[in-house]
C-alpha positions as CSV (number, residue, x, y, z in Angstrom):
1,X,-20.7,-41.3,-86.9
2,X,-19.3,-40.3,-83.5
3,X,-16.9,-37.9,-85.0
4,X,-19.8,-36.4,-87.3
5,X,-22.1,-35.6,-83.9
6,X,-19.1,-33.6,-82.1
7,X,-18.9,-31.7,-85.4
8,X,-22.9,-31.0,-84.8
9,X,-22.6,-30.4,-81.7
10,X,-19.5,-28.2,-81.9
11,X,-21.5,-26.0,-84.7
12,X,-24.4,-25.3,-82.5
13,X,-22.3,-24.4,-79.3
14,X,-20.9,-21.7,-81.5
15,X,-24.2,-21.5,-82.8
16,X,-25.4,-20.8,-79.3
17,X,-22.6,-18.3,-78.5
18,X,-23.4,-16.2,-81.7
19,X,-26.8,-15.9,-80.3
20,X,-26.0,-14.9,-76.8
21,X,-23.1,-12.3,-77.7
22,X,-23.5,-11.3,-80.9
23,X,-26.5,-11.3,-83.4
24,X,-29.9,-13.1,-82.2
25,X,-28.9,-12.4,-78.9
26,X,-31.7,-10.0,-77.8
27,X,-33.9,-11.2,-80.6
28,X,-34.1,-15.2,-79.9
29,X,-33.3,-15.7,-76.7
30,X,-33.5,-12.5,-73.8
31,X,-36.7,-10.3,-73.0
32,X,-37.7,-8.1,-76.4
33,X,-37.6,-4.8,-75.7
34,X,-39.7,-3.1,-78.5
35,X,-42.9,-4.0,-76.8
36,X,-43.6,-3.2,-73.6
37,X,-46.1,-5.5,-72.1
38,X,-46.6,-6.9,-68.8
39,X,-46.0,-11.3,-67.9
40,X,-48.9,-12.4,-67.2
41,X,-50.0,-16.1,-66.8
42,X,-52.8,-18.8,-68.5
43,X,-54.8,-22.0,-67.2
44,X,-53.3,-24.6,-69.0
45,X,-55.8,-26.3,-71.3
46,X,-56.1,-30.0,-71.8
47,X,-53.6,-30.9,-74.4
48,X,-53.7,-34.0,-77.3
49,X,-50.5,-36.0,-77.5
50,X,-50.2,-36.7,-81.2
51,X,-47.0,-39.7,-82.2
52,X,-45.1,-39.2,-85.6
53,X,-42.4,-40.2,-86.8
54,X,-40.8,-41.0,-83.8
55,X,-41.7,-38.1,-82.4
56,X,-44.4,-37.2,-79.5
57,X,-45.7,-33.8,-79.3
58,X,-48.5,-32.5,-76.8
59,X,-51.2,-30.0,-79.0
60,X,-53.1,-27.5,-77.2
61,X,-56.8,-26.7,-79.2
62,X,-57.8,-22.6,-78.9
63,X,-61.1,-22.7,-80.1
64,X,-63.1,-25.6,-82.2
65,X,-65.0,-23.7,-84.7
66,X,-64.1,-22.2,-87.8
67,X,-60.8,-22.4,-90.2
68,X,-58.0,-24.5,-88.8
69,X,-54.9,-22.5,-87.7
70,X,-51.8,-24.5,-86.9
71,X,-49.7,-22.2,-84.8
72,X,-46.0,-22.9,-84.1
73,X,-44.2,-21.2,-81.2
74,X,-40.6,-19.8,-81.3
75,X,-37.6,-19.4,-78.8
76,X,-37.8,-19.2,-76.3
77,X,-41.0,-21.8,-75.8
78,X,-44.3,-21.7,-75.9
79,X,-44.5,-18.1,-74.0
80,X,-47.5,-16.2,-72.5
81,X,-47.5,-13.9,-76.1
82,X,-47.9,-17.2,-78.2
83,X,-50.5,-18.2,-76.1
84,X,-52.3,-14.4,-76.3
85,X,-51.7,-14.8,-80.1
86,X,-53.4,-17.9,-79.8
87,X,-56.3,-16.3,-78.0
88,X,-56.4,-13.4,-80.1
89,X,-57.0,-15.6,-83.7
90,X,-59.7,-17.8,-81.9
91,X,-61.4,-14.3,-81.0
92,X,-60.6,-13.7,-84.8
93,X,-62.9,-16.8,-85.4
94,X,-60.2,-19.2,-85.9
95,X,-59.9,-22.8,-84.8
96,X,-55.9,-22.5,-83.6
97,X,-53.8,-25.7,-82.6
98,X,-50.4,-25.2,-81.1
99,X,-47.7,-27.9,-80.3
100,X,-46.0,-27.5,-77.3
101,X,-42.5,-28.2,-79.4
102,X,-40.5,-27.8,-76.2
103,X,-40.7,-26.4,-73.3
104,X,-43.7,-26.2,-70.6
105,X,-47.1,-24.5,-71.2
106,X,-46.7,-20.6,-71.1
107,X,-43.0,-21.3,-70.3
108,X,-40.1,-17.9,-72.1
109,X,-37.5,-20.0,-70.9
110,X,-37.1,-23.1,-73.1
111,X,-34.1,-22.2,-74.8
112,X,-31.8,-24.5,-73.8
113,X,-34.3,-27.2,-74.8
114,X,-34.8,-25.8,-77.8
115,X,-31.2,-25.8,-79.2
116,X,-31.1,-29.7,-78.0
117,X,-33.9,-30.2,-80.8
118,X,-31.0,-29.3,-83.7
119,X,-29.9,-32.6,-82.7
120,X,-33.0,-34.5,-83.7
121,X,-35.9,-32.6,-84.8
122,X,-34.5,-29.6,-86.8
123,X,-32.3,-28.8,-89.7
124,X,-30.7,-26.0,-88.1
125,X,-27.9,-26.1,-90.3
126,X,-29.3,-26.7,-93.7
127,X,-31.5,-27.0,-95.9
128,X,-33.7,-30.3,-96.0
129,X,-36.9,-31.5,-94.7
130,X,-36.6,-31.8,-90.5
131,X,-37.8,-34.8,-88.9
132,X,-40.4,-32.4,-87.3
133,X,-41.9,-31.6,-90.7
134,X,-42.4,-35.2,-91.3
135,X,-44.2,-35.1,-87.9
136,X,-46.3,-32.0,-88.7
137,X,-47.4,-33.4,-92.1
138,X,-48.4,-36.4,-90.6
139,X,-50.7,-34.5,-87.3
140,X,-52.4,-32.6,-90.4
141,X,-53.0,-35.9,-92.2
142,X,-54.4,-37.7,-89.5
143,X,-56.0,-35.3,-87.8
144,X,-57.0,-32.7,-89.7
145,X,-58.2,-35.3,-92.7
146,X,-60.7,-33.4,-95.4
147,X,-60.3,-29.7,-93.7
148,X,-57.8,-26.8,-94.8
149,X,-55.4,-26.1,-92.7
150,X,-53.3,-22.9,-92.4
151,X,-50.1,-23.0,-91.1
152,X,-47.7,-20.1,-89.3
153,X,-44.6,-20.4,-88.3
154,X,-42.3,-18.0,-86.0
155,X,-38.2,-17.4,-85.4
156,X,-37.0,-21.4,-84.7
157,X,-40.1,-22.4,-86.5
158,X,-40.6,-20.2,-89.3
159,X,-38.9,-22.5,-92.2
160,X,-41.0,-25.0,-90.9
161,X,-43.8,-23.7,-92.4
162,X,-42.7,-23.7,-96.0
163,X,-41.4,-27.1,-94.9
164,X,-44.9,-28.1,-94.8
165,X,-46.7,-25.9,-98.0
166,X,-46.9,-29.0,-100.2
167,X,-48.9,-31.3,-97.8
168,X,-52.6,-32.5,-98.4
169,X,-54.2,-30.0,-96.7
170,X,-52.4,-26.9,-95.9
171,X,-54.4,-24.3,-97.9
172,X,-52.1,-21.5,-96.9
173,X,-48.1,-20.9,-95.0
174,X,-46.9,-17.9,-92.8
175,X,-43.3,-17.5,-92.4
176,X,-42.9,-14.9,-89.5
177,X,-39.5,-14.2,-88.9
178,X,-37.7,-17.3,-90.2
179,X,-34.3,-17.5,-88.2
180,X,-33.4,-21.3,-89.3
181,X,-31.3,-22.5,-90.9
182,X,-28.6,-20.6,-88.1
183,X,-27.6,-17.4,-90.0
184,X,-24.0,-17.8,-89.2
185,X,-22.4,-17.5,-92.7
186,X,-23.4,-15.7,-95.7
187,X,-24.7,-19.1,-97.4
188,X,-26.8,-20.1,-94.3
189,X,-28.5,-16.4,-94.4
190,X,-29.7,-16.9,-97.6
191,X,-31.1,-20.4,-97.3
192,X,-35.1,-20.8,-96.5
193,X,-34.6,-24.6,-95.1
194,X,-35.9,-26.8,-98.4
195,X,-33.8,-28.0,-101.3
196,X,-34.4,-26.8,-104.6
197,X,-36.2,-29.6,-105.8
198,X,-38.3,-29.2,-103.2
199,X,-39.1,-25.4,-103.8
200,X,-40.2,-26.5,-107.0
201,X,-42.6,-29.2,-105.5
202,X,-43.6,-25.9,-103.5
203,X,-44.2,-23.2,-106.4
204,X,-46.0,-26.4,-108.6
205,X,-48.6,-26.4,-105.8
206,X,-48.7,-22.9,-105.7
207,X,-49.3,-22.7,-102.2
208,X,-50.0,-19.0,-101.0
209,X,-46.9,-18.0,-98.3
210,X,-46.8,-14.6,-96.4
211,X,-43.0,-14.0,-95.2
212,X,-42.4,-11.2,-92.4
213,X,-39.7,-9.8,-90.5
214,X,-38.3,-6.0,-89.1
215,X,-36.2,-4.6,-91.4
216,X,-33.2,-4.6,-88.9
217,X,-33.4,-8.2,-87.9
218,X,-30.4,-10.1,-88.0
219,X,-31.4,-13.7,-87.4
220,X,-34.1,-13.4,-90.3
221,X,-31.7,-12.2,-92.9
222,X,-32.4,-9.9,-95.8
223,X,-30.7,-12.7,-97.9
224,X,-33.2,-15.3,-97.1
225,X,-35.9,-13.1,-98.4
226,X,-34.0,-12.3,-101.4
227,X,-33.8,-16.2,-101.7
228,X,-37.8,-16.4,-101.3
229,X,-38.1,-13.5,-104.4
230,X,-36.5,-15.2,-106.3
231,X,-37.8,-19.1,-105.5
232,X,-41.5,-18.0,-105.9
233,X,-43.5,-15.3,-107.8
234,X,-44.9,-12.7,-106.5
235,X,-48.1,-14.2,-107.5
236,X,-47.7,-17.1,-104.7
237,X,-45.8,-15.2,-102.2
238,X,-46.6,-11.7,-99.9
239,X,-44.2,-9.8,-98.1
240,X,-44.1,-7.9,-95.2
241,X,-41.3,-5.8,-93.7
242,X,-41.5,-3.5,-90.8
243,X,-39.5,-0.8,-90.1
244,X,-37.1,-1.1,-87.1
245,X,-34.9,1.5,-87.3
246,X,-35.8,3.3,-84.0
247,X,-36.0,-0.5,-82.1
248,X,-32.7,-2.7,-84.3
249,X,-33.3,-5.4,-82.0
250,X,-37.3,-6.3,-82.8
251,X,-37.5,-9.5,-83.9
252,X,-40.6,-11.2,-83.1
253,X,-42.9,-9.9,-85.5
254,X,-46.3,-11.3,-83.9
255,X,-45.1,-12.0,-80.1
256,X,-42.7,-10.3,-78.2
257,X,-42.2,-7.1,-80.1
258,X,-45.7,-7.3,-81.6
259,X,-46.4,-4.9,-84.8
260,X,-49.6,-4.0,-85.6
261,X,-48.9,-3.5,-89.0
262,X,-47.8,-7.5,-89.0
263,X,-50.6,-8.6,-87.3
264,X,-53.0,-6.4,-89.7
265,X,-51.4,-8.4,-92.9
266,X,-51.7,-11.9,-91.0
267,X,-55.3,-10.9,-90.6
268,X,-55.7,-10.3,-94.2
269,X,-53.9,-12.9,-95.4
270,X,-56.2,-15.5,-93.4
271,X,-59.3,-13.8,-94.7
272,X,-58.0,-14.7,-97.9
273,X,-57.0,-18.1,-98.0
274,X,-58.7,-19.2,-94.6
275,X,-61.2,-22.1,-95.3
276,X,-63.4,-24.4,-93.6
Protein backbone atom coordinates (compact mmCIF):
# COMPACT_ATOMS: atom_id res chain seq x y z
CA UNK A 1 0.00 0.00 0.00
CA UNK A 2 2.84 2.38 1.04
CA UNK A 3 4.78 1.55 -2.03
CA UNK A 4 1.50 1.99 -4.32
CA UNK A 5 0.94 5.83 -2.76
CA UNK A 6 4.70 7.02 -3.64
CA UNK A 7 3.90 5.54 -7.12
CA UNK A 8 0.65 8.09 -6.90
CA UNK A 9 2.29 10.53 -5.66
CA UNK A 10 5.34 10.32 -7.92
CA UNK A 11 2.81 10.32 -11.08
CA UNK A 12 1.20 13.56 -10.18
CA UNK A 13 4.52 15.38 -9.25
CA UNK A 14 5.39 14.74 -12.81
CA UNK A 15 1.87 15.36 -13.44
CA UNK A 16 2.31 18.74 -11.91
CA UNK A 17 5.61 19.48 -13.76
CA UNK A 18 3.95 18.72 -17.21
CA UNK A 19 1.55 21.27 -16.30
CA UNK A 20 3.86 24.08 -15.25
CA UNK A 21 6.50 23.57 -18.14
CA UNK A 22 5.00 22.06 -20.78
CA UNK A 23 1.38 21.53 -21.87
CA UNK A 24 -1.52 22.83 -19.41
CA UNK A 25 0.86 25.14 -18.15
CA UNK A 26 -0.84 28.47 -19.26
CA UNK A 27 -4.14 26.75 -19.62
CA UNK A 28 -4.78 25.08 -15.95
CA UNK A 29 -2.83 26.86 -13.81
CA UNK A 30 -1.32 30.73 -14.74
CA UNK A 31 -3.48 33.86 -15.73
CA UNK A 32 -5.35 33.05 -19.41
CA UNK A 33 -4.46 35.34 -21.74
CA UNK A 34 -7.15 35.21 -24.50
CA UNK A 35 -9.51 37.25 -22.40
CA UNK A 36 -8.71 40.30 -21.21
CA UNK A 37 -10.77 41.16 -18.26
CA UNK A 38 -10.05 43.02 -15.16
CA UNK A 39 -9.96 40.96 -11.13
CA UNK A 40 -12.46 42.08 -9.52
CA UNK A 41 -13.93 40.79 -6.21
CA UNK A 42 -17.54 39.25 -4.60
CA UNK A 43 -19.40 39.28 -1.14
CA UNK A 44 -19.22 35.90 -0.17
CA UNK A 45 -22.68 34.45 0.20
CA UNK A 46 -23.74 32.17 2.96
CA UNK A 47 -22.72 28.74 1.97
CA UNK A 48 -24.47 24.98 2.84
CA UNK A 49 -22.04 22.31 4.02
CA UNK A 50 -23.44 19.22 2.52
CA UNK A 51 -21.44 15.51 4.02
CA UNK A 52 -21.05 12.54 1.50
CA UNK A 53 -19.31 9.93 1.35
CA UNK A 54 -16.77 10.95 3.61
CA UNK A 55 -16.48 13.96 2.11
CA UNK A 56 -17.61 17.65 3.26
CA UNK A 57 -18.07 20.24 0.76
CA UNK A 58 -19.40 23.98 1.41
CA UNK A 59 -22.25 24.87 -1.64
CA UNK A 60 -22.87 28.34 -2.44
CA UNK A 61 -26.77 28.99 -3.88
CA UNK A 62 -26.87 31.84 -6.95
CA UNK A 63 -30.41 32.36 -7.29
CA UNK A 64 -33.54 30.10 -5.85
CA UNK A 65 -35.87 30.18 -8.60
CA UNK A 66 -36.11 28.40 -11.76
CA UNK A 67 -34.14 25.19 -13.23
CA UNK A 68 -31.46 23.79 -10.99
CA UNK A 69 -27.83 24.36 -12.37
CA UNK A 70 -25.07 22.50 -10.59
CA UNK A 71 -21.89 24.41 -11.47
CA UNK A 72 -18.49 22.96 -10.81
CA UNK A 73 -15.40 25.15 -10.78
CA UNK A 74 -11.99 24.36 -12.39
CA UNK A 75 -8.17 25.12 -11.54
CA UNK A 76 -7.33 27.10 -10.25
CA UNK A 77 -10.46 27.33 -7.56
CA UNK A 78 -13.45 28.78 -7.32
CA UNK A 79 -12.25 32.15 -9.19
CA UNK A 80 -13.96 35.57 -9.61
CA UNK A 81 -15.08 34.26 -13.51
CA UNK A 82 -16.82 31.09 -11.93
CA UNK A 83 -18.48 33.18 -9.75
CA UNK A 84 -19.48 35.85 -12.70
CA UNK A 85 -20.55 32.64 -14.64
CA UNK A 86 -22.52 31.98 -11.77
CA UNK A 87 -24.14 35.35 -11.74
CA UNK A 88 -24.54 35.42 -15.27
CA UNK A 89 -26.97 31.95 -15.44
CA UNK A 90 -29.00 33.18 -12.39
CA UNK A 91 -29.52 36.49 -14.58
CA UNK A 92 -30.30 33.73 -17.28
CA UNK A 93 -33.16 32.61 -14.84
CA UNK A 94 -31.36 29.71 -13.45
CA UNK A 95 -31.22 28.46 -9.91
CA UNK A 96 -27.12 27.70 -9.92
CA UNK A 97 -25.32 25.78 -6.98
CA UNK A 98 -21.56 25.67 -6.83
CA UNK A 99 -19.35 23.63 -4.44
CA UNK A 100 -16.53 25.27 -3.23
CA UNK A 101 -14.33 21.86 -4.22
CA UNK A 102 -11.16 23.57 -2.92
CA UNK A 103 -9.96 26.51 -2.32
CA UNK A 104 -11.52 29.75 -0.71
CA UNK A 105 -14.54 31.79 -2.12
CA UNK A 106 -13.45 33.82 -5.22
CA UNK A 107 -9.87 32.43 -4.59
CA UNK A 108 -7.49 31.80 -8.67
CA UNK A 109 -5.01 30.43 -6.57
CA UNK A 110 -6.03 26.93 -5.32
CA UNK A 111 -3.90 24.90 -7.39
CA UNK A 112 -1.83 23.35 -5.08
CA UNK A 113 -4.91 22.22 -3.22
CA UNK A 114 -6.32 21.09 -6.05
CA UNK A 115 -3.70 18.51 -7.21
CA UNK A 116 -3.73 17.21 -3.33
CA UNK A 117 -7.49 16.06 -4.24
CA UNK A 118 -5.89 13.21 -6.90
CA UNK A 119 -5.10 11.78 -3.74
CA UNK A 120 -8.62 11.26 -2.44
CA UNK A 121 -11.30 12.76 -4.40
CA UNK A 122 -10.35 12.37 -8.10
CA UNK A 123 -9.44 9.78 -10.62
CA UNK A 124 -6.81 11.80 -12.17
CA UNK A 125 -5.18 9.02 -13.58
CA UNK A 126 -7.97 6.81 -14.89
CA UNK A 127 -10.83 6.06 -15.68
CA UNK A 128 -13.43 5.11 -12.82
CA UNK A 129 -15.98 6.72 -10.79
CA UNK A 130 -14.11 9.46 -8.20
CA UNK A 131 -15.07 9.40 -4.65
CA UNK A 132 -16.37 13.04 -5.49
CA UNK A 133 -18.92 11.66 -7.92
CA UNK A 134 -20.24 9.47 -5.28
CA UNK A 135 -20.44 12.73 -3.25
CA UNK A 136 -22.14 14.77 -6.00
CA UNK A 137 -24.77 12.05 -6.72
CA UNK A 138 -25.60 11.86 -3.28
CA UNK A 139 -25.99 16.22 -2.76
CA UNK A 140 -28.39 15.83 -5.86
CA UNK A 141 -30.21 12.91 -4.11
CA UNK A 142 -30.71 14.45 -1.03
CA UNK A 143 -31.08 17.67 -1.80
CA UNK A 144 -32.25 18.20 -4.88
CA UNK A 145 -35.02 15.11 -4.44
CA UNK A 146 -38.02 15.36 -7.25
CA UNK A 147 -36.36 18.42 -9.36
CA UNK A 148 -34.06 18.17 -12.54
CA UNK A 149 -30.93 19.03 -12.24
CA UNK A 150 -28.36 20.02 -14.84
CA UNK A 151 -25.00 19.65 -14.36
CA UNK A 152 -21.57 21.47 -15.91
CA UNK A 153 -18.47 20.74 -15.40
CA UNK A 154 -15.10 22.72 -16.35
CA UNK A 155 -11.04 21.67 -16.91
CA UNK A 156 -10.32 19.46 -13.39
CA UNK A 157 -14.02 18.90 -13.22
CA UNK A 158 -15.23 18.35 -16.56
CA UNK A 159 -15.28 14.36 -16.47
CA UNK A 160 -17.06 14.75 -13.50
CA UNK A 161 -19.97 15.57 -15.13
CA UNK A 162 -20.45 12.55 -17.32
CA UNK A 163 -19.41 10.92 -14.03
CA UNK A 164 -22.70 11.90 -12.77
CA UNK A 165 -25.23 11.66 -16.22
CA UNK A 166 -26.86 8.42 -14.97
CA UNK A 167 -27.99 9.70 -11.53
CA UNK A 168 -31.84 10.23 -10.48
CA UNK A 169 -32.11 13.52 -11.39
CA UNK A 170 -29.63 15.01 -13.64
CA UNK A 171 -31.80 15.89 -16.72
CA UNK A 172 -28.85 17.10 -18.68
CA UNK A 173 -24.41 17.16 -18.51
CA UNK A 174 -21.93 19.88 -19.80
CA UNK A 175 -18.49 18.85 -20.27
CA UNK A 176 -16.45 22.12 -20.78
CA UNK A 177 -13.02 21.51 -21.33
CA UNK A 178 -12.48 18.06 -19.71
CA UNK A 179 -8.65 17.97 -18.82
CA UNK A 180 -8.92 14.72 -16.34
CA UNK A 181 -7.92 11.98 -16.51
CA UNK A 182 -4.05 13.96 -16.76
CA UNK A 183 -3.36 13.93 -20.53
CA UNK A 184 0.15 12.67 -20.08
CA UNK A 185 0.25 9.71 -22.52
CA UNK A 186 -1.58 8.89 -25.58
CA UNK A 187 -3.97 6.42 -23.67
CA UNK A 188 -4.84 8.97 -20.88
CA UNK A 189 -5.78 11.70 -23.78
CA UNK A 190 -8.23 9.58 -25.11
CA UNK A 191 -9.91 8.52 -21.92
CA UNK A 192 -13.32 10.59 -20.72
CA UNK A 193 -12.99 9.24 -16.89
CA UNK A 194 -15.86 6.23 -16.83
CA UNK A 195 -15.29 2.58 -17.66
CA UNK A 196 -16.96 1.11 -20.46
CA UNK A 197 -19.55 -0.52 -18.69
CA UNK A 198 -20.31 2.53 -17.32
CA UNK A 199 -20.62 4.43 -20.70
CA UNK A 200 -23.11 2.07 -21.46
CA UNK A 201 -25.14 2.68 -18.24
CA UNK A 202 -24.71 6.32 -19.65
CA UNK A 203 -25.88 6.00 -23.49
CA UNK A 204 -28.91 3.41 -21.98
CA UNK A 205 -30.14 6.54 -20.10
CA UNK A 206 -29.64 8.61 -22.89
CA UNK A 207 -28.66 11.49 -21.01
CA UNK A 208 -28.19 14.65 -23.30
CA UNK A 209 -24.14 15.83 -22.82
CA UNK A 210 -22.72 19.01 -24.57
CA UNK A 211 -18.73 18.59 -24.77
CA UNK A 212 -16.54 21.91 -25.50
CA UNK A 213 -13.13 22.93 -25.83
CA UNK A 214 -10.63 25.36 -28.25
CA UNK A 215 -9.50 23.57 -30.90
CA UNK A 216 -5.76 24.05 -29.80
CA UNK A 217 -6.16 22.90 -26.25
CA UNK A 218 -3.85 20.51 -25.08
CA UNK A 219 -5.06 19.39 -21.74
CA UNK A 220 -8.68 18.67 -23.37
CA UNK A 221 -7.35 16.39 -26.00
CA UNK A 222 -8.71 15.94 -29.47
CA UNK A 223 -8.49 12.16 -28.54
CA UNK A 224 -10.86 12.33 -25.70
CA UNK A 225 -13.43 13.76 -27.99
CA UNK A 226 -12.87 11.27 -30.60
CA UNK A 227 -13.42 8.83 -27.53
CA UNK A 228 -16.93 10.73 -26.76
CA UNK A 229 -17.94 10.19 -30.82
CA UNK A 230 -17.54 7.18 -30.78
CA UNK A 231 -19.09 6.24 -26.93
CA UNK A 232 -22.37 8.12 -27.66
CA UNK A 233 -24.43 9.09 -30.77
CA UNK A 234 -24.74 12.06 -32.02
CA UNK A 235 -28.30 11.84 -31.06
CA UNK A 236 -27.29 12.04 -27.16
CA UNK A 237 -24.29 14.13 -27.42
CA UNK A 238 -23.47 17.98 -28.91
CA UNK A 239 -20.26 19.33 -29.65
CA UNK A 240 -18.70 22.45 -29.63
CA UNK A 241 -15.21 23.46 -30.74
CA UNK A 242 -13.78 26.91 -30.96
CA UNK A 243 -11.23 28.06 -33.00
CA UNK A 244 -7.94 28.98 -31.28
CA UNK A 245 -5.58 29.33 -33.73
CA UNK A 246 -4.78 33.11 -33.25
CA UNK A 247 -4.83 32.38 -29.01
CA UNK A 248 -3.16 28.28 -28.76
CA UNK A 249 -3.19 28.67 -25.16
CA UNK A 250 -7.32 29.33 -24.56
CA UNK A 251 -8.48 26.88 -22.56
CA UNK A 252 -11.15 27.82 -20.38
CA UNK A 253 -14.02 27.80 -22.56
CA UNK A 254 -16.69 29.59 -20.19
CA UNK A 255 -14.21 31.44 -17.54
CA UNK A 256 -10.99 32.72 -18.07
CA UNK A 257 -10.72 32.84 -21.86
CA UNK A 258 -14.54 33.21 -22.19
CA UNK A 259 -16.04 32.54 -25.89
CA UNK A 260 -19.12 33.80 -26.76
CA UNK A 261 -19.74 31.35 -29.14
CA UNK A 262 -19.40 28.64 -26.02
CA UNK A 263 -21.47 30.49 -23.90
CA UNK A 264 -24.19 30.99 -26.81
CA UNK A 265 -24.40 26.90 -27.14
CA UNK A 266 -24.46 26.44 -23.18
CA UNK A 267 -27.38 28.79 -23.43
CA UNK A 268 -29.09 26.80 -25.91
CA UNK A 269 -28.41 23.70 -24.61
CA UNK A 270 -30.13 24.73 -21.11
CA UNK A 271 -33.10 26.00 -23.00
CA UNK A 272 -33.42 22.73 -24.19
CA UNK A 273 -33.10 20.32 -21.61
CA UNK A 274 -33.45 22.85 -18.64
CA UNK A 275 -36.51 21.84 -16.31
CA UNK A 276 -38.21 22.69 -13.30
Amino acid sequence: MKHRRLIIVVVVIIAALVMLFGCGGCCMISAHRCAVKPDGSEVEPTPQPFSANGITHNVYDFGSTGPDVILLHELPGLSFDTVTLARKLTGEGYAVHVPLIFGKFSDKDAAKEGFKKCFNEFNCLGNGDSRFAGWLRELIRQKYAGRHVVVIGMCFTGSVALEVADAPGVVAVVMAQPAVPLPLTRWQRAMISVTDEHAAKIKSAGTPILAMRFSEDCMAARERFTTLRSTFPSSQIEFEEIDSSKCKEAHATLTGDFSEQAYAHLKAFLKKHGKT
